[in-house]
Z-matrix of the N, CA and C atoms (Angstrom, degrees):
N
C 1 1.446
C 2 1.525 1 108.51
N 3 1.067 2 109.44 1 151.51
C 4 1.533 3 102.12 2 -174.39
C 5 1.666 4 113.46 3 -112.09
N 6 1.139 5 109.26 4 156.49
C 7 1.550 6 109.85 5 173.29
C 8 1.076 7 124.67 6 -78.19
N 9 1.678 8 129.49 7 143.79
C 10 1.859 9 110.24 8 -140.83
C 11 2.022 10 71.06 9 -155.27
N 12 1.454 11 106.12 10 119.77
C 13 1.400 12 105.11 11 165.55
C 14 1.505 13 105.42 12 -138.11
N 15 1.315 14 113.86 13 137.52
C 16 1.591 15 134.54 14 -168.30
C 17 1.872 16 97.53 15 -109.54
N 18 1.314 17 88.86 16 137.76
C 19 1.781 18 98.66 17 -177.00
C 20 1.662 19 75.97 18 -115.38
N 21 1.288 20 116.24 19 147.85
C 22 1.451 21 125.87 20 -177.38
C 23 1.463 22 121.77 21 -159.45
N 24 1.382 23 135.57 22 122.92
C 25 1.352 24 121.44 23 -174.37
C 26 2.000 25 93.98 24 -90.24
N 27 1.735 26 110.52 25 179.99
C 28 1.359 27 108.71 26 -172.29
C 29 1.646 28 105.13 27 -98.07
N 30 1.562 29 100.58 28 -0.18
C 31 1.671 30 103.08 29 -178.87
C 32 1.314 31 110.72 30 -125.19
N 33 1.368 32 115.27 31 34.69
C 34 1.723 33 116.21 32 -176.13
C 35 1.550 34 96.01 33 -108.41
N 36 1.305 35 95.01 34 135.61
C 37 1.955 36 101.68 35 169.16
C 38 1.352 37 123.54 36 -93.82
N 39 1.333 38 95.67 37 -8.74
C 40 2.058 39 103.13 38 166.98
C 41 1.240 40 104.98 39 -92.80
N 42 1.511 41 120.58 40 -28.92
C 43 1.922 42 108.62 41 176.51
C 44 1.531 43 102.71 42 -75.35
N 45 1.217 44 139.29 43 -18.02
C 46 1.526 45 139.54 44 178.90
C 47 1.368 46 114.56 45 -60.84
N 48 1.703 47 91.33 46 -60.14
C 49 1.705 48 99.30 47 172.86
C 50 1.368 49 110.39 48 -51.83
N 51 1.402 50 107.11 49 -73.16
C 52 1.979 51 106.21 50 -171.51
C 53 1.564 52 97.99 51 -46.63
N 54 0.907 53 143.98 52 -86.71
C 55 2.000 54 130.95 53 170.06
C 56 1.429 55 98.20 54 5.76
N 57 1.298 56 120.97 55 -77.18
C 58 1.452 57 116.53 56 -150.21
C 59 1.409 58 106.03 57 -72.61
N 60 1.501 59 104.52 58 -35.64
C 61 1.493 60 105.96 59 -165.70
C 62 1.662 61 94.88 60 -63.93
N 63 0.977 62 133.85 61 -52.58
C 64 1.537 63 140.77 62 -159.66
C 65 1.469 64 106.95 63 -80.31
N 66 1.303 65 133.02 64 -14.24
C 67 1.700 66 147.00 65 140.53
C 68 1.732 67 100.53 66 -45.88
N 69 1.278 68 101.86 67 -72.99
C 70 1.795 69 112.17 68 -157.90
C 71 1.612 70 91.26 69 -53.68
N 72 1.513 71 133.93 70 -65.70
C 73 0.943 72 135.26 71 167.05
C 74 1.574 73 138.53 72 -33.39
N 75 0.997 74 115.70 73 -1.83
C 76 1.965 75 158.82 74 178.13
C 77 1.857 76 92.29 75 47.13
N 78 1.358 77 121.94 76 47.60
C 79 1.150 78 135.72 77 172.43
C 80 1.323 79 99.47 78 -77.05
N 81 1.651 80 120.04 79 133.48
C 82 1.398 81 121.19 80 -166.34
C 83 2.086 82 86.35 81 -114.23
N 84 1.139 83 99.89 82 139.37
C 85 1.364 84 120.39 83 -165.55
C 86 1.500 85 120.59 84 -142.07
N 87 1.653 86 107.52 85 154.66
C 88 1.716 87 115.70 86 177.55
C 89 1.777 88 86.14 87 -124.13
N 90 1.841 89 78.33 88 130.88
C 91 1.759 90 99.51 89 178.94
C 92 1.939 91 98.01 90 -100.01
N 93 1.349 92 106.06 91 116.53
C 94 1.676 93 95.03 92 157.33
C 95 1.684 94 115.65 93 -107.32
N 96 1.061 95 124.81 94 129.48
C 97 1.554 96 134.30 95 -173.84
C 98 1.666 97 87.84 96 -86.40
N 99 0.945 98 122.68 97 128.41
C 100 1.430 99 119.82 98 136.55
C 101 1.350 100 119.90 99 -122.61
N 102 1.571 101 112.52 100 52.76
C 103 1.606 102 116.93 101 173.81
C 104 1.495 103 92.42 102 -69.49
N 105 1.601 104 151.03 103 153.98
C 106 1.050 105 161.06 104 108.24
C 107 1.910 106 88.87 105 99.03
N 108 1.446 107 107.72 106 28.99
C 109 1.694 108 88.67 107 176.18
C 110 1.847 109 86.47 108 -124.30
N 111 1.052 110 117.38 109 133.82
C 112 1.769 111 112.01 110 -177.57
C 113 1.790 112 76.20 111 -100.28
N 114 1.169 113 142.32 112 -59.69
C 115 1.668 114 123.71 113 -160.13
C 116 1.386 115 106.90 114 -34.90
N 117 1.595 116 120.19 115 -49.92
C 118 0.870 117 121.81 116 -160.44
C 119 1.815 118 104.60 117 -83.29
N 120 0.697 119 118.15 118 -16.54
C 121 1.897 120 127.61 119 163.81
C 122 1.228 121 101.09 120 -71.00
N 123 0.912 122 139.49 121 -66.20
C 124 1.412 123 133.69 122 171.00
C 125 1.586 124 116.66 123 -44.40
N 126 0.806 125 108.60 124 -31.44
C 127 1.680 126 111.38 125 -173.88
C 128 1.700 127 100.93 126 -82.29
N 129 1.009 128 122.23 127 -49.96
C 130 1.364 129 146.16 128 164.80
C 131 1.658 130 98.65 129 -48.43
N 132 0.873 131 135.15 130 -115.83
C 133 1.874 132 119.12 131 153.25
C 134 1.313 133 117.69 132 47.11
N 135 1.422 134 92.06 133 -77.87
C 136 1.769 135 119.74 134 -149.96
C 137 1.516 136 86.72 135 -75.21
N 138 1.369 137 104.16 136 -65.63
C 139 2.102 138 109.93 137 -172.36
C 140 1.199 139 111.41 138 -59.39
N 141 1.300 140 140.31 139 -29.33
C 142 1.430 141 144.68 140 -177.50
C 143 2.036 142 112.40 141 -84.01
N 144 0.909 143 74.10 142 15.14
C 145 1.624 144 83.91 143 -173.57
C 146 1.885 145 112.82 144 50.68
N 147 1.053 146 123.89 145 58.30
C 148 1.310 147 143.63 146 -158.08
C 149 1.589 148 132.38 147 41.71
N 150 1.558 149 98.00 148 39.80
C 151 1.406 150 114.29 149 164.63
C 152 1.291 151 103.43 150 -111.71
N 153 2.268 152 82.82 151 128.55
C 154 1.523 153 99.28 152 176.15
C 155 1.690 154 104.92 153 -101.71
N 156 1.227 155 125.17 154 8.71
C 157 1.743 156 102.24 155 -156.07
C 158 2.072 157 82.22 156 -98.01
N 159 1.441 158 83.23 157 172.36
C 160 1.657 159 109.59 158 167.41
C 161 0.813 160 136.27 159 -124.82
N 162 1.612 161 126.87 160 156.47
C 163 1.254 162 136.69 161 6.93
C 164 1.597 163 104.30 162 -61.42
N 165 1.256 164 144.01 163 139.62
C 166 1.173 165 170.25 164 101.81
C 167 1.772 166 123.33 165 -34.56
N 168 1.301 167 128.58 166 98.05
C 169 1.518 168 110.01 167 -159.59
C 170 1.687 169 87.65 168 -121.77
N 171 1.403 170 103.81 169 158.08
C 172 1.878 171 115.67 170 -175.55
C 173 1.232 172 92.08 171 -138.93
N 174 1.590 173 117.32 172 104.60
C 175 2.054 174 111.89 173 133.33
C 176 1.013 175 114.99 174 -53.63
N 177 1.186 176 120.92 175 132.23
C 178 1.920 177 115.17 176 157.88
C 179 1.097 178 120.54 177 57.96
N 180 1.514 179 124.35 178 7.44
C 181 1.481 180 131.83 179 -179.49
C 182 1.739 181 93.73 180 101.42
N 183 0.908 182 120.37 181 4.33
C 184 1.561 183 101.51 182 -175.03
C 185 1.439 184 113.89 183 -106.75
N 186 1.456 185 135.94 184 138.11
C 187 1.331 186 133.51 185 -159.98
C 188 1.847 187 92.96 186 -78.67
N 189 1.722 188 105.06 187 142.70
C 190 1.154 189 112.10 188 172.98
C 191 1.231 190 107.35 189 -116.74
N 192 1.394 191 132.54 190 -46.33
C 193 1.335 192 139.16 191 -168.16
C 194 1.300 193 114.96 192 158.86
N 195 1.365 194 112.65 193 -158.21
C 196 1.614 195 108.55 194 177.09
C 197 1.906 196 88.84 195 -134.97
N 198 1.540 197 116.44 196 -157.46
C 199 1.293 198 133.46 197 -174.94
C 200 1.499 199 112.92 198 5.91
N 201 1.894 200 89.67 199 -77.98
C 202 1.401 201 119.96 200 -150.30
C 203 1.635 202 108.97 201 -57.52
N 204 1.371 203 91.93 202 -39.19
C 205 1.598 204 114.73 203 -155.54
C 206 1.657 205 102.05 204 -94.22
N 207 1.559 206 124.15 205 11.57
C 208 1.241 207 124.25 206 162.22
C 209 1.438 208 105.75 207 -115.20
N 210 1.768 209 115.09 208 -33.41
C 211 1.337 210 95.14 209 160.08
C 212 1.287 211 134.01 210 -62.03
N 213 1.255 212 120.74 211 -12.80
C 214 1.629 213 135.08 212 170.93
C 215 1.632 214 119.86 213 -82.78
N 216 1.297 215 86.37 214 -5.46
C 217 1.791 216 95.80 215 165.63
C 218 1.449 217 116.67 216 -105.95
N 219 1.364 218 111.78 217 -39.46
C 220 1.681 219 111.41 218 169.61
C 221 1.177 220 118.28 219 -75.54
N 222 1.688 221 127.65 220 -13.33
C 223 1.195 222 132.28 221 170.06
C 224 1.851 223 110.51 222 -74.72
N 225 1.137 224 122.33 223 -22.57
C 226 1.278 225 129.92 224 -168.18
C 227 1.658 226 84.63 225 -100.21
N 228 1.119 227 149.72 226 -92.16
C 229 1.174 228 137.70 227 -168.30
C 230 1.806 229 92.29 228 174.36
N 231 1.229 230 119.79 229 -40.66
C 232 1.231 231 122.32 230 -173.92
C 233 1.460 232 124.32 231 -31.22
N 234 1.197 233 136.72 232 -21.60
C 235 1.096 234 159.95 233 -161.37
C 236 1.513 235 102.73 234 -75.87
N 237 1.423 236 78.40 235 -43.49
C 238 1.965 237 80.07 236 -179.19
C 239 1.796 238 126.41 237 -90.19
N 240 1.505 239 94.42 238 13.00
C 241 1.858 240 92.86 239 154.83
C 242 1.584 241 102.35 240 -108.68
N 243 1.202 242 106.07 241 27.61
C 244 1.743 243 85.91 242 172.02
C 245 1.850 244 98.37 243 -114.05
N 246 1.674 245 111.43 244 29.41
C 247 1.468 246 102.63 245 -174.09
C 248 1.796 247 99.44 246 -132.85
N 249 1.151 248 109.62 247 122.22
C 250 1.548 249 137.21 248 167.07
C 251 1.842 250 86.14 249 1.00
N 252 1.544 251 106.17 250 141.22
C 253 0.982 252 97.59 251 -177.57
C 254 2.023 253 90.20 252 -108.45
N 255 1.505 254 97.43 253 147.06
C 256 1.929 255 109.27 254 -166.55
C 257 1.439 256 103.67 255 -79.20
């Protein structure tokens, strides 16, 4: 299973979707908020290769994208080795 971490503000409507989408998908996940935290923007920054906007998503520590670029993974099927295997 892979490690799946979401950078997310509390007033973004594309970090809501990717949340839900990656819920519905029974993808087990780490949420970081950095609404009103700049450390954590910065950290977000640094790992994203100097992307600050959100949602922000990490396999394995590695930057994938935000929204678009996870719907382009659950649309391909890929989406579904990043979920606990039953």
């Amino acid at each position: 299973m892979a490690a799946v971490e979401i950078f997310v503000t509390s007033w973004c409507p594309y970090c809501h979707a990717a949340l839900d989408l990656l819920s519905r998908r029974g993808v087990v996940h780490t949420t970081v908020d950095v609404t009103n935290n700049p450390e954590a923007r910065r950290s977000l920054a640094e790992r994203a290769e100097g992307r600050t906007t959100v949602p922000q998503i990490f396999l394995d520590g590695r930057p994938i994208g935000g929204f678009d670029e996870l719907t382009e993974l659950d649309a391909s099927g890929e989406l579904d080795s990043w979920q606990p295997a039953l």
